[in-house]
C-alpha positions in Angstrom: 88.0 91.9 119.4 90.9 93.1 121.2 93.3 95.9 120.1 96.0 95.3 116.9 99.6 94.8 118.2 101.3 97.8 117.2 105.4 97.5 116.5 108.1 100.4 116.2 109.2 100.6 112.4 111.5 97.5 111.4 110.8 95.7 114.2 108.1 93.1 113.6 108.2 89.8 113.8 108.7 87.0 111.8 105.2 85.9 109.8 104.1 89.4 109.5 104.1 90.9 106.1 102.8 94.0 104.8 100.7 93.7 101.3 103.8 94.4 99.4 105.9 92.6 101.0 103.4 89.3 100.0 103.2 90.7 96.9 107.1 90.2 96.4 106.6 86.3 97.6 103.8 85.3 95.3 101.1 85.7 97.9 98.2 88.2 99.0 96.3 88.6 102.4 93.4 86.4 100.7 90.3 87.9 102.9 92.2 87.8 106.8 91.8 90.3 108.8 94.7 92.8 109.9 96.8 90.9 112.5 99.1 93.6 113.7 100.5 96.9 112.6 103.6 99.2 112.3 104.2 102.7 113.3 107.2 104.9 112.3 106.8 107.8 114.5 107.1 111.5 112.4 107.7 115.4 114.0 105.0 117.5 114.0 102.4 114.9 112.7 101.4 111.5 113.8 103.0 108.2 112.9 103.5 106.6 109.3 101.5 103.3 109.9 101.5 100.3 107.9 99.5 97.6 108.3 100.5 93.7 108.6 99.2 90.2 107.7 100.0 86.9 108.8 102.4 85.1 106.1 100.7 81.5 107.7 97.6 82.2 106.4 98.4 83.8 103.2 97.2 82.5 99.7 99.0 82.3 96.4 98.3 85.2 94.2 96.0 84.0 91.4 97.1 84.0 88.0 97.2 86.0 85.1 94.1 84.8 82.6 93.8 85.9 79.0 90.6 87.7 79.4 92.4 89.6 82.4 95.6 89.9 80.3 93.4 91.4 77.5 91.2 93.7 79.6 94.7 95.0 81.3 95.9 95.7 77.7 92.5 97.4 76.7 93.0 100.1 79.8 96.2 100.6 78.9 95.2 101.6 75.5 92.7 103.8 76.7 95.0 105.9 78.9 97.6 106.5 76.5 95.4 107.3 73.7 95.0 111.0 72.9 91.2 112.1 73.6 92.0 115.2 71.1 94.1 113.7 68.5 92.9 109.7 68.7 97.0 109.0 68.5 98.6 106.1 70.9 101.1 108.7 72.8 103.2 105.6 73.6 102.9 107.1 77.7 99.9 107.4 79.7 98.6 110.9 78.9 98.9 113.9 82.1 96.2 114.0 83.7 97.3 117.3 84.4 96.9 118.1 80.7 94.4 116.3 79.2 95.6 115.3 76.2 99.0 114.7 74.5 102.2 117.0 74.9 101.9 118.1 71.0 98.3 118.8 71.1 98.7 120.8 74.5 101.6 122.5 73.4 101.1 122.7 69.3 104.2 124.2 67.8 103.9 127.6 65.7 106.2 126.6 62.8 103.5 123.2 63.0 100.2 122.8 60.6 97.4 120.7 62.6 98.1 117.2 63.4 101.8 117.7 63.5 102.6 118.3 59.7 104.7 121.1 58.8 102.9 123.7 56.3 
């Protein structure tokens, strides 16, 4: 197999896509190889690249199923739920803190579990 065909950034042809960009359209690289690939040159480090498909031989993106839809909804769940408290935050917990901003950040004036004394 030969080298990719490299392009300068924004200059690719037409029928080249980048996952994203078949994303947008409804499509996904469905198992082809990479057929070409951008590079956006940067100072002091080497280039930004990105790598392309061929829209031709792109398939439709499958669809949403209700065992998907529900296992989606489950991980969801999971990361917003407080591992000290058990409370849905209603965001997707810090990782950076561990568990929710009240119970990393418990106010003075505040009993346990958020009720005032």
């Amino acid at each position: 197999m030969g080298a990719l065909p490299v392009f300068r950034w924004r200059l690719a042809p037409d029928g080249y896509a980048t996952r994203r960009q078949l994303r947008a359209l409804g499509l996904r690289p469905g198992g082809q190889p990479v057929a070409a690939q951008l590079e956006r040159p940067r100072r002091r480090r080497g280039p930004l690249v990105a790598y392309l498909y061929r829209v031709d031989l792109a398939v439709p993106v499958r669809p949403m199923t209700p065992a998907r839809r529900a296992a989606l909804e489950r991980a969801n769940r999971a990361r917003r739920t407080c591992p000290s408290c058990r409370r849905d935050a209603g965001y997707v917990i810090p990782a950076a803190l561990g568990c929710c901003v009240p119970c990393a950040y418990p106010s003075p004036h505040e009993g346990p579990e958020g009720s005032t004394p």
